[in-house]
Residue, then its C-alpha position, 0 to 999 in steps of 0.5 A: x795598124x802595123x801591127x796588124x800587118x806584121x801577124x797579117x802573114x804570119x804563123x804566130x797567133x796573137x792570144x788577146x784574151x783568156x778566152x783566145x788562150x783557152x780556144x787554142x790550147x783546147x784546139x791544140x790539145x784535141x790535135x795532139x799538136x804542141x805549143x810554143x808560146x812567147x810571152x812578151x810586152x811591148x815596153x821589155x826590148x828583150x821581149x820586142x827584140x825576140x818578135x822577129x826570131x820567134x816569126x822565123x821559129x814558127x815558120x820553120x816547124x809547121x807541125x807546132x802552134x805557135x802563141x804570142x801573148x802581150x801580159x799586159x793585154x792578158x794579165x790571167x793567164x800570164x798570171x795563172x800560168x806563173x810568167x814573172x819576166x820576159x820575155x818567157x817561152x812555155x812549151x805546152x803539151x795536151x794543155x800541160x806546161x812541158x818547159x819553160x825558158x826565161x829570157x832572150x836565148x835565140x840559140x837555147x830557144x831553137x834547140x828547146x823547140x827542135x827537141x820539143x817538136x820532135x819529141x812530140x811528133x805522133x808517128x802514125x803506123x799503117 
């Protein structure tokens, strides 16, 4: 139940299935719109620990999706997609890993995302 209260309000997407994953990376791709996913368990404190910070990075960069996928819930894709330790951060573009951070770095993290967000703005000319 808390749970469910903490991502009630929230701009970060619990990925509870291989399935979820596929959906929102596709849906992500066909918008052009980058991934920052945080790939956590609950018994990692690191992992726990970085929930709050990653809730506040999805709150300050609209133009990103946002992904929390629990490995334990999600073995598949944590599996296919290489994630040894956590917590890890993958930043995806158009389906594709871009970068890759292992470990709780609130400061390395928010400068990977600003420079990753930024460079992935589409900048429309009229």
């Amino acid at each position: 139940m808390e749970d469910q209260e903490l991502h009630k309000n929230s701009r970060v997407v619990k990925v509870d299935s291989a399935e979820s994953w596929n959906f929102y990376v596709n849906q992500a791709k066909n918008q052009s719109c980058p991934i920052v996913a945080h790939f956590t368990a609950a018994w990692c404190i690191p992992s726990v620990f970085m929930n709050s910070f990653f809730e506040e990075l999805a709150s300050s960069y609209k133009d990103a999706l946002f992904l929390i996928v629990d490995v334990d819930e999600v073995k598949e894709v944590a599996s296919r997609l290489e994630v040894k330790a956590m917590p890890t951060f993958l930043f995806l573009k158009d389906g594709n890993a871009m970068d890759k951070i292992v470990g709780a770095n609130p400061d390395e993290i928010k400068k990977r995302v600003d420079g990753f967000v930024q460079s992935s703005r589409v900048v429309h000319i009229a």
